[in-house]
BAKELO-441539 format. One record per atom (N, C-alpha, C): residue number from 1; atom name; x, y, z. Coordinates in nm, 4 decimals. Example, Ala and Ser with C-alpha at 12.3 -4.5 7.8 and 13.67 -1.06 7.14 Angstrom:
REM residues 2
+-----+-------+----------+----------+----------+
| num | atome |       c1 |       c2 |       c3 |
+-----+-------+----------+----------+----------+
|   1 |     N |   1.3190 |  -0.5690 |   0.7800 |
|   1 |    CA |   1.2300 |  -0.4500 |   0.7800 |
|   1 |     C |   1.3200 |  -0.3300 |   0.7800 |
|   2 |     N |   1.2850 |  -0.2250 |   0.7080 |
|   2 |    CA |   1.3670 |  -0.1060 |   0.7140 |
|   2 |     C |   1.2900 |   0.0030 |   0.7870 |
+-----+-------+----------+----------+----------+
//
This chain:
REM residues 114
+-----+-------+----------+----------+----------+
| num | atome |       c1 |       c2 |       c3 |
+-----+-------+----------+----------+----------+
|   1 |     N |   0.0835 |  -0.1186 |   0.0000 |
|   1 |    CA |   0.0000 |   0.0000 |   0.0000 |
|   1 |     C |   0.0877 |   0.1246 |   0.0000 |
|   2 |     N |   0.0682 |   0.2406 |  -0.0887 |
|   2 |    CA |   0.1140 |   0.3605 |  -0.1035 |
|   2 |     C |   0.1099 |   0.4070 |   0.0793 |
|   3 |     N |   0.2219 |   0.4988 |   0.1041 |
|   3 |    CA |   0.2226 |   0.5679 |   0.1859 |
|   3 |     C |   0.1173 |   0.7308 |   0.1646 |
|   4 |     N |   0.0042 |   0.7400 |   0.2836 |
|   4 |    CA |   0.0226 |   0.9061 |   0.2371 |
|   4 |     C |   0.1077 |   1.0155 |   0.2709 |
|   5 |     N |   0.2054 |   0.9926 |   0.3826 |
|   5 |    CA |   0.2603 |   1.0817 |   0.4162 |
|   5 |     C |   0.4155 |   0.9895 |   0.4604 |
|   6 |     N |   0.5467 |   1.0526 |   0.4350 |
|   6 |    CA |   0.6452 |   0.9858 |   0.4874 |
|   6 |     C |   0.7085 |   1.0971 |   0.5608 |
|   7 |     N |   0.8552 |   1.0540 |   0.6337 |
|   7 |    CA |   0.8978 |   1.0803 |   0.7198 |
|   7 |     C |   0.9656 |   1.2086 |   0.6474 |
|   8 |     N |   1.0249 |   1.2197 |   0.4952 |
|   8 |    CA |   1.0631 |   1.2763 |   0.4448 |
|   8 |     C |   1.0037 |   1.4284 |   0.3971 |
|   9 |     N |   0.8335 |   1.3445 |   0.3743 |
|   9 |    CA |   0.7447 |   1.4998 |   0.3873 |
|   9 |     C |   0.7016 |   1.5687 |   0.4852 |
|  10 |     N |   0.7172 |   1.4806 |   0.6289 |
|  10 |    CA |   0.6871 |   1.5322 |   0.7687 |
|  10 |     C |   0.7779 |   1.6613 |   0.7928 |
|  11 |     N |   0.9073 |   1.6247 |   0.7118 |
|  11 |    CA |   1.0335 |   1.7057 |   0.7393 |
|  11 |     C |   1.0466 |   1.8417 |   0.6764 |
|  12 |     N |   0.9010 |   1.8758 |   0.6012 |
|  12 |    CA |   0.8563 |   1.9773 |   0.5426 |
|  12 |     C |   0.7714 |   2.0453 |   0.6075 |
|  13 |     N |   0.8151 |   2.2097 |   0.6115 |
|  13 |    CA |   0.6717 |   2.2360 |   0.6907 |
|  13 |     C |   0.5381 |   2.2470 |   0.6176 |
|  14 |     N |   0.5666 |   2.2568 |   0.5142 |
|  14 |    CA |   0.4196 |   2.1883 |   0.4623 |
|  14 |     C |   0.3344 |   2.0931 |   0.5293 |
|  15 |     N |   0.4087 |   1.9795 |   0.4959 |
|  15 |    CA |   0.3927 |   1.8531 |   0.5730 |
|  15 |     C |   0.3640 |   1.8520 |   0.7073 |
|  16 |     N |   0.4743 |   1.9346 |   0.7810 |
|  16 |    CA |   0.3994 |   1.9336 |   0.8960 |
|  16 |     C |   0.3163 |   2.0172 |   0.9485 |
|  17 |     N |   0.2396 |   2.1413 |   0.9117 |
|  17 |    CA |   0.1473 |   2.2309 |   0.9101 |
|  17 |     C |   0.0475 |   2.1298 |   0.8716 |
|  18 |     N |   0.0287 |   2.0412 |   0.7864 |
|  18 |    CA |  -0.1078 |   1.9241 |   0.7572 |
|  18 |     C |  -0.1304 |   1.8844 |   0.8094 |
|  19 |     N |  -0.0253 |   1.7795 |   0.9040 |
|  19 |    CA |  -0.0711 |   1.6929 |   1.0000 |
|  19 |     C |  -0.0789 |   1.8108 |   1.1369 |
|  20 |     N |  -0.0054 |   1.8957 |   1.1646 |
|  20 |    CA |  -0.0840 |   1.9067 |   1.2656 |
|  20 |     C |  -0.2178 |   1.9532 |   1.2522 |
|  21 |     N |  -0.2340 |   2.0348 |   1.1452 |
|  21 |    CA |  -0.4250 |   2.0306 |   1.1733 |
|  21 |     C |  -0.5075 |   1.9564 |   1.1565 |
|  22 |     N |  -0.4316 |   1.8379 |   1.0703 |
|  22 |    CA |  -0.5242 |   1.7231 |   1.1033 |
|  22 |     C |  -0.5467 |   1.6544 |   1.2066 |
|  23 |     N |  -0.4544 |   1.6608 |   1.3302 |
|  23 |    CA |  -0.4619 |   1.6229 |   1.4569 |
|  23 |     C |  -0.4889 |   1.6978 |   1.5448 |
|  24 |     N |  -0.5125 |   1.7982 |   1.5200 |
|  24 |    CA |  -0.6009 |   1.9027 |   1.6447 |
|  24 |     C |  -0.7499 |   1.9243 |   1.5742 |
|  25 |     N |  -0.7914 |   1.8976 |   1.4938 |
|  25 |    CA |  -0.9126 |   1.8859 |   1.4134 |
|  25 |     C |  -0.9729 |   1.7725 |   1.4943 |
|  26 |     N |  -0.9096 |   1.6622 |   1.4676 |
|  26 |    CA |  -0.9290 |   1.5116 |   1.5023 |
|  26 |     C |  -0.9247 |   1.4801 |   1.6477 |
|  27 |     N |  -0.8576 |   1.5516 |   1.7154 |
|  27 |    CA |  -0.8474 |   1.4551 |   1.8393 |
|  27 |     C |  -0.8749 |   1.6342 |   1.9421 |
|  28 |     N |  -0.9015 |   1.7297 |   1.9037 |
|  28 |    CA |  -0.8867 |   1.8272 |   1.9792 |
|  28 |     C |  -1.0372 |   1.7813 |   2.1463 |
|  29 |     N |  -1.1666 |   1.7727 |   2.0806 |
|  29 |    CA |  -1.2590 |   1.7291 |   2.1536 |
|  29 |     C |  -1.2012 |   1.6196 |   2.3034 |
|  30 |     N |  -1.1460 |   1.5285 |   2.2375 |
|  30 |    CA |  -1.0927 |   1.4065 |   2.3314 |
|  30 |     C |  -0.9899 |   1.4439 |   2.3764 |
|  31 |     N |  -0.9066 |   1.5691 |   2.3587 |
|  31 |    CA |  -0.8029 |   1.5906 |   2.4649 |
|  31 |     C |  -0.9008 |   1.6822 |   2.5370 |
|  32 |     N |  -1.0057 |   1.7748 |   2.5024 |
|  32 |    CA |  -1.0146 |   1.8980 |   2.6198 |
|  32 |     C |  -1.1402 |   1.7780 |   2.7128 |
|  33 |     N |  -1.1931 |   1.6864 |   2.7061 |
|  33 |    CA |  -1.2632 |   1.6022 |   2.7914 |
|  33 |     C |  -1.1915 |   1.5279 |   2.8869 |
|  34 |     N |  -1.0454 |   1.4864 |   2.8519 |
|  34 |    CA |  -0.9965 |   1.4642 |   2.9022 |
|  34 |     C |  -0.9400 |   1.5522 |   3.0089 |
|  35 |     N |  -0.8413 |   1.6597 |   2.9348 |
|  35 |    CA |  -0.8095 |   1.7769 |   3.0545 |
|  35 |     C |  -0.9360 |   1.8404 |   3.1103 |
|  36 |     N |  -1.0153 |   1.8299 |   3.0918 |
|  36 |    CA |  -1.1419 |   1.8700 |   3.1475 |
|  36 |     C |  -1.1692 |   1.8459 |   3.3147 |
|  37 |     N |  -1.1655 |   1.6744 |   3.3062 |
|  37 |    CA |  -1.2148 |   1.5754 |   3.4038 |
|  37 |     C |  -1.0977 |   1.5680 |   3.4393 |
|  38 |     N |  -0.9645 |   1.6019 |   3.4178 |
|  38 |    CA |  -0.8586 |   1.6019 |   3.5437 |
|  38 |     C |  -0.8212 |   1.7317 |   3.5915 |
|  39 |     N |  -0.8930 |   1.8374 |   3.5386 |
|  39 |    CA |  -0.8330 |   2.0190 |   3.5549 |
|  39 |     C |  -0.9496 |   2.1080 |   3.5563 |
|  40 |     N |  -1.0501 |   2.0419 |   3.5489 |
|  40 |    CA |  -1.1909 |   2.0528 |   3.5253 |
|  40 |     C |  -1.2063 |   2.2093 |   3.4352 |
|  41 |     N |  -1.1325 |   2.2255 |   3.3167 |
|  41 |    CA |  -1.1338 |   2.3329 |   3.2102 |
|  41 |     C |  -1.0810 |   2.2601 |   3.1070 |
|  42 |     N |  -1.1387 |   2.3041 |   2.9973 |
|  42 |    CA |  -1.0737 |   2.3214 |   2.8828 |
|  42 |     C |  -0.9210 |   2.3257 |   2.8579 |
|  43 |     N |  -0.8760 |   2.2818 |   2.7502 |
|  43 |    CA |  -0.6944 |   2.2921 |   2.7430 |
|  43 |     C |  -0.7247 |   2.4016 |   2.6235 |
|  44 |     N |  -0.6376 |   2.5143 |   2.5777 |
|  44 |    CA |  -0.6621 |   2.6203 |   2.4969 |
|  44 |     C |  -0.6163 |   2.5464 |   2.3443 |
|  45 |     N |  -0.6914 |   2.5804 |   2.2484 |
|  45 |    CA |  -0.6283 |   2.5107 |   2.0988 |
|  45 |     C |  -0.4666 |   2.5333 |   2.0806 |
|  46 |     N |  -0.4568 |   2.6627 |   2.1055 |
|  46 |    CA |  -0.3057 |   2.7434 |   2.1141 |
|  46 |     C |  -0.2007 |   2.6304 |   2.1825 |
|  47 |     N |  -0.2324 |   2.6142 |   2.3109 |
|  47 |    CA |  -0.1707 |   2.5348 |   2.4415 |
|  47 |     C |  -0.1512 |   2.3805 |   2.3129 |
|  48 |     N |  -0.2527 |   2.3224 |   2.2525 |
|  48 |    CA |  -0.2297 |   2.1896 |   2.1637 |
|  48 |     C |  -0.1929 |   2.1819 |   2.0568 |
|  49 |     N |  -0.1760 |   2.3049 |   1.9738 |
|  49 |    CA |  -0.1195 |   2.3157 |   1.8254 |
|  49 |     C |   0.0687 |   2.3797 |   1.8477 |
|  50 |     N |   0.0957 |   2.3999 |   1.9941 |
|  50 |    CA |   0.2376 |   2.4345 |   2.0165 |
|  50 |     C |   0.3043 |   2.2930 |   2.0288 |
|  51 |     N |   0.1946 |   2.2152 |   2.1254 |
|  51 |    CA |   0.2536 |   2.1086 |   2.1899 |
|  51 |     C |   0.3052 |   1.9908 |   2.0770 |
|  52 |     N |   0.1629 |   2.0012 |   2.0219 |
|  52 |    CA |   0.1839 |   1.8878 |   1.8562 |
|  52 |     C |   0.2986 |   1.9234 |   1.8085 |
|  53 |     N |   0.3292 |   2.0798 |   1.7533 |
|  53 |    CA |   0.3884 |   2.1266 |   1.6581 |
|  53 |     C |   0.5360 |   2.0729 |   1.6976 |
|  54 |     N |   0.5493 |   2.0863 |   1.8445 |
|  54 |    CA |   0.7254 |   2.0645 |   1.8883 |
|  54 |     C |   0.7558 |   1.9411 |   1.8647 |
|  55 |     N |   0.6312 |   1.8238 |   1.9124 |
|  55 |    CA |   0.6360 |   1.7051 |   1.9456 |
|  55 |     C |   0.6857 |   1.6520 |   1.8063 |
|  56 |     N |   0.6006 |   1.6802 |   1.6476 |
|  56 |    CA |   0.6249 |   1.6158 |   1.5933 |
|  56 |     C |   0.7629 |   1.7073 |   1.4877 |
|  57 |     N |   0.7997 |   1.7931 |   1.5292 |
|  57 |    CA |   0.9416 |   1.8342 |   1.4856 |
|  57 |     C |   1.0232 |   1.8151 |   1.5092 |
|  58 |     N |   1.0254 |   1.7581 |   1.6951 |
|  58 |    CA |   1.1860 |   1.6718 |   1.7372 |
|  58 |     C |   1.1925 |   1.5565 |   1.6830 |
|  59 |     N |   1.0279 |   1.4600 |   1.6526 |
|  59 |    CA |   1.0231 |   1.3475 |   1.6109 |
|  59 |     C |   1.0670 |   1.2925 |   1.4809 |
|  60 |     N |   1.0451 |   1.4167 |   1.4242 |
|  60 |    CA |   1.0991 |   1.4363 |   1.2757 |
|  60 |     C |   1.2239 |   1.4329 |   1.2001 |
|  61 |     N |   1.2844 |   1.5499 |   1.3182 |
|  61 |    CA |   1.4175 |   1.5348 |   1.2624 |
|  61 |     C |   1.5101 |   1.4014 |   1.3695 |
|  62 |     N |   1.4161 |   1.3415 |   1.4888 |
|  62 |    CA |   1.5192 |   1.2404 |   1.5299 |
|  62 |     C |   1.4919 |   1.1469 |   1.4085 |
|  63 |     N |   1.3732 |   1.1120 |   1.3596 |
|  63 |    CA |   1.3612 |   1.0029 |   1.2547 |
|  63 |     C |   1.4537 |   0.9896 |   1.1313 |
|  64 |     N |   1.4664 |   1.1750 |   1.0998 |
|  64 |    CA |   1.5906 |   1.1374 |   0.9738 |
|  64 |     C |   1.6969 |   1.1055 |   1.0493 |
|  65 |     N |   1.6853 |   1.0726 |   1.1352 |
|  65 |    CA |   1.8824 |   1.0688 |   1.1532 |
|  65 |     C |   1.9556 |   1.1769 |   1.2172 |
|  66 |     N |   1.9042 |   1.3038 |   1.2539 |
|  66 |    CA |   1.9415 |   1.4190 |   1.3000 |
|  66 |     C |   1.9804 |   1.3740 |   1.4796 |
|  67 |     N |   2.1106 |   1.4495 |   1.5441 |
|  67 |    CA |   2.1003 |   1.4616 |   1.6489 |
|  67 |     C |   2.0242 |   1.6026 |   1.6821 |
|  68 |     N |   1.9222 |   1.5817 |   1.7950 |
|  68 |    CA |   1.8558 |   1.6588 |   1.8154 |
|  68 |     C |   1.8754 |   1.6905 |   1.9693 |
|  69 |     N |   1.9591 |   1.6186 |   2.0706 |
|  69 |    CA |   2.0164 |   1.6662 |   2.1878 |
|  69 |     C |   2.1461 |   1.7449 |   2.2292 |
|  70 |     N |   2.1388 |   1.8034 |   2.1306 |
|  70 |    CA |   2.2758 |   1.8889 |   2.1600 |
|  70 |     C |   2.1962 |   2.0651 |   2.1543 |
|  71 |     N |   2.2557 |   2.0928 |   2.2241 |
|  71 |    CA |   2.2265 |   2.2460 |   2.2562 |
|  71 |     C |   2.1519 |   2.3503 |   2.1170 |
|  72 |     N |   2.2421 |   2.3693 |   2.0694 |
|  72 |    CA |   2.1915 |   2.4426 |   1.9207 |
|  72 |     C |   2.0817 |   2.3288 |   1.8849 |
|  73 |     N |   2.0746 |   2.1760 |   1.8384 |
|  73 |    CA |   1.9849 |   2.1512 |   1.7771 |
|  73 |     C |   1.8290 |   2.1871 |   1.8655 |
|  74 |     N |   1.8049 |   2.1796 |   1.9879 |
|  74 |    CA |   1.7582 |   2.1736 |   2.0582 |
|  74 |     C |   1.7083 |   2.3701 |   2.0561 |
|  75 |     N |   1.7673 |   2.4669 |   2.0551 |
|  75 |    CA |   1.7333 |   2.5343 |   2.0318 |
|  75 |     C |   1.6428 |   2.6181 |   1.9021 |
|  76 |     N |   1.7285 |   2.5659 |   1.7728 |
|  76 |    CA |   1.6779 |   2.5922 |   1.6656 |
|  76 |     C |   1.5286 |   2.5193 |   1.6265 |
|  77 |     N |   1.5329 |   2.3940 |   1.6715 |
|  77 |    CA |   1.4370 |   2.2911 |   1.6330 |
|  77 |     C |   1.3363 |   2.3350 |   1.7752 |
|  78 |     N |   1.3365 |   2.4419 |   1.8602 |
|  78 |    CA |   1.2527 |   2.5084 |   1.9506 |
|  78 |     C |   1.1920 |   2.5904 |   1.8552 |
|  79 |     N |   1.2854 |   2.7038 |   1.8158 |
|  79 |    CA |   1.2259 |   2.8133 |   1.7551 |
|  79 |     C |   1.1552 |   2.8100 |   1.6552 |
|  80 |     N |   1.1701 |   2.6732 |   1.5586 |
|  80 |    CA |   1.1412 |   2.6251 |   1.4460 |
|  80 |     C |   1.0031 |   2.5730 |   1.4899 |
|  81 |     N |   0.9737 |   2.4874 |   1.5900 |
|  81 |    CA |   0.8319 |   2.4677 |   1.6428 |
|  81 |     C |   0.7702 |   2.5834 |   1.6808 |
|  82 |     N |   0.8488 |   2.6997 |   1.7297 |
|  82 |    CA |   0.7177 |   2.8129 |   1.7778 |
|  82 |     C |   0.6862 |   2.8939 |   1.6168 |
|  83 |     N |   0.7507 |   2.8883 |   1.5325 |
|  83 |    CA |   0.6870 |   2.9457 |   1.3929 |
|  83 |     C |   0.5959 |   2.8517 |   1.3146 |
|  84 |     N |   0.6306 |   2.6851 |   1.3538 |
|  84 |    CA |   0.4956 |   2.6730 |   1.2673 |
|  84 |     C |   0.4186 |   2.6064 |   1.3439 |
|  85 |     N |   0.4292 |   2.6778 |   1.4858 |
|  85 |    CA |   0.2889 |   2.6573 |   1.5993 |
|  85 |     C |   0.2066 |   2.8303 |   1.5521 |
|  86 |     N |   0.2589 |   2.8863 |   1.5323 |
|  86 |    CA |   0.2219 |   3.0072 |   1.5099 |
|  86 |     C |   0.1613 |   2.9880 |   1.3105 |
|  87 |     N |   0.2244 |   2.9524 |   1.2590 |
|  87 |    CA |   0.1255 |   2.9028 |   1.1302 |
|  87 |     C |   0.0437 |   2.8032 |   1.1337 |
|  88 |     N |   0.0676 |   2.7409 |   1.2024 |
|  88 |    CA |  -0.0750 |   2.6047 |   1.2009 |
|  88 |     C |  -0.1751 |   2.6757 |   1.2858 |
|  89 |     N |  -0.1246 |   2.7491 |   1.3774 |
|  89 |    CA |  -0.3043 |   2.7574 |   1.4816 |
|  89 |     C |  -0.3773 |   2.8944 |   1.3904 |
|  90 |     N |  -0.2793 |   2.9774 |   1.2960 |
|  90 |    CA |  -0.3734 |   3.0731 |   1.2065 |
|  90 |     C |  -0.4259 |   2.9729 |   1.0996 |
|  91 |     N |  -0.3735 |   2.8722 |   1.0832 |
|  91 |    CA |  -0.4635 |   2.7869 |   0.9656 |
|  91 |     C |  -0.5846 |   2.6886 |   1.0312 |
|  92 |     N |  -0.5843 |   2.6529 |   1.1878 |
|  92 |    CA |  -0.7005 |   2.6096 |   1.2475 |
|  92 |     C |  -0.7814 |   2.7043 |   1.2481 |
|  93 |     N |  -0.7652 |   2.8213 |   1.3146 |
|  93 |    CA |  -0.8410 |   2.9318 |   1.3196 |
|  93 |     C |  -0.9304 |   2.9595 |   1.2335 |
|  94 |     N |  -0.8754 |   2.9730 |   1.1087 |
|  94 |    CA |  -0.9108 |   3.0139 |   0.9742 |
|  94 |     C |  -1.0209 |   2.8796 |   0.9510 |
|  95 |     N |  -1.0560 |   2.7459 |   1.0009 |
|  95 |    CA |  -1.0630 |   2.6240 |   0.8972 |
|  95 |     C |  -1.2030 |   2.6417 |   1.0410 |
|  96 |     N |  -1.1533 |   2.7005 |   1.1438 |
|  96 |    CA |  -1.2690 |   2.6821 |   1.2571 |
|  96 |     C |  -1.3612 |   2.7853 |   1.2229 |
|  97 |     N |  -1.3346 |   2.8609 |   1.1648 |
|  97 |    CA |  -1.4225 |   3.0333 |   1.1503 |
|  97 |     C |  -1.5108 |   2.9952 |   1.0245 |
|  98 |     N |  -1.4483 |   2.9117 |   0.8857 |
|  98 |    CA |  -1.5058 |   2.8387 |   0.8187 |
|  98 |     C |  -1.6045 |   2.7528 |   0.8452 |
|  99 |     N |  -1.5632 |   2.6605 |   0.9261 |
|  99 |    CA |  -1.6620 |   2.6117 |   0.9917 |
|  99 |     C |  -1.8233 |   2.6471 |   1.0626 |
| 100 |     N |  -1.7775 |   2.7205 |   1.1324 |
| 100 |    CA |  -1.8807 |   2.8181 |   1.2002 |
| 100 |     C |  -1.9498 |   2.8753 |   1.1004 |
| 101 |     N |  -1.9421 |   2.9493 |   1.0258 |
| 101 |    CA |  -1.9993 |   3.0192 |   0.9738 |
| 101 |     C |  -2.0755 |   2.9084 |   0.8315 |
| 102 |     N |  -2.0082 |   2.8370 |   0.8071 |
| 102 |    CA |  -2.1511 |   2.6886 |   0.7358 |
| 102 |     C |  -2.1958 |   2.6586 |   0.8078 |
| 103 |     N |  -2.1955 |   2.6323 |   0.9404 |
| 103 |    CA |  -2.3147 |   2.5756 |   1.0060 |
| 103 |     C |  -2.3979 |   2.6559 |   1.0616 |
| 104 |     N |  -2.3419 |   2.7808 |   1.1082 |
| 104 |    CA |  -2.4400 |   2.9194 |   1.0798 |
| 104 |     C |  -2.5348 |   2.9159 |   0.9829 |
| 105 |     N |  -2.4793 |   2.8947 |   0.8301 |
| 105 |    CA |  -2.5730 |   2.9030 |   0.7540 |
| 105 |     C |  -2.7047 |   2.8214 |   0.7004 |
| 106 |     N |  -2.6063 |   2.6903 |   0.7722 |
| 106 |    CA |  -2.7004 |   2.5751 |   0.7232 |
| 106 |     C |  -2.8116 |   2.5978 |   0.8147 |
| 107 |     N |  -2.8164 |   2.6134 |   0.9640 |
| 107 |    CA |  -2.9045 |   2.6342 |   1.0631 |
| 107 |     C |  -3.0072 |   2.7974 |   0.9843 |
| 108 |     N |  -2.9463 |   2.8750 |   0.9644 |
| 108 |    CA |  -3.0330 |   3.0097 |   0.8599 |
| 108 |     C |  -3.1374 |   2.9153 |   0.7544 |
| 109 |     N |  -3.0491 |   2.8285 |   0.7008 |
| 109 |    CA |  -3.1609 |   2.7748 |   0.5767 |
| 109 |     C |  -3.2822 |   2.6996 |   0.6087 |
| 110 |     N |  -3.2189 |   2.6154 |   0.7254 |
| 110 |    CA |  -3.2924 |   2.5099 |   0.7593 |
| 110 |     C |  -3.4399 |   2.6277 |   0.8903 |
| 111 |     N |  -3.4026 |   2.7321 |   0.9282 |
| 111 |    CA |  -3.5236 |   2.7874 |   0.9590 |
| 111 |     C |  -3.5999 |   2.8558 |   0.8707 |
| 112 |     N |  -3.5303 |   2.9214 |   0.7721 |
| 112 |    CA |  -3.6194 |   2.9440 |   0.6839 |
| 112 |     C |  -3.6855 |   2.8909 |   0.6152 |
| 113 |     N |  -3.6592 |   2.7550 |   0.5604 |
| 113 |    CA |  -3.7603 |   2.6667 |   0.5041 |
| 113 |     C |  -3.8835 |   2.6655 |   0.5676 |
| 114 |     N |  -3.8493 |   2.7074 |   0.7051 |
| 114 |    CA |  -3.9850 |   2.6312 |   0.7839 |
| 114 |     C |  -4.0800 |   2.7575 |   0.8287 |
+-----+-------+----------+----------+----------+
//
């Protein structure tokens, strides 16, 4: 079976700007129920599109082969997660406001029919 995504395109921020909104899309509900019932609040989208973003950029470059525990890597591959934690949560944002506003509309249509 074809791969859809490899380790090689993860290593893109393309690549990884996709998956993370596909995983805060996907699993955002079941983490804030979770932090919910142990913190009894909400976890902020912001607080889960930083966390993803780092998680799967150290993972990334440990997978190619990169040392990623040495000081500089560890720094750069920081700063490198807070820019495309900062582009992925304007592209959730953007995909959530979308959202909202079709089901805004669909709820408009569906009373006016009636």
């Amino acid at each position: 079976m074809e791969q859809f995504i490899t380790i090689q395109n993860l290593s893109t921020i393309g690549g990884l700007i996709l998956v993370v909104i596909l995983i805060v899309q996907n699993f955002k509900e079941i983490v804030d129920n979770i932090y919910k019932k142990a913190f009894g609040k909400t976890l902020s989208t912001k607080y889960l599109v930083f966390m993803i973003s780092e998680l799967l950029l150290f993972l990334s470059k440990h997978f190619l082969g990169e040392n990623i525990f040495n000081g500089e890597a560890i720094f750069i591959n920081f700063i490198n997660g807070v820019i495309l934690a900062s582009v992925s949560m304007k592209s959730v944002e953007t995909l959530m406001n979308k959202s909202s506003k079709s089901n805004e509309s669909n709820e408009n249509n569906i009373i006016n029919k009636e």
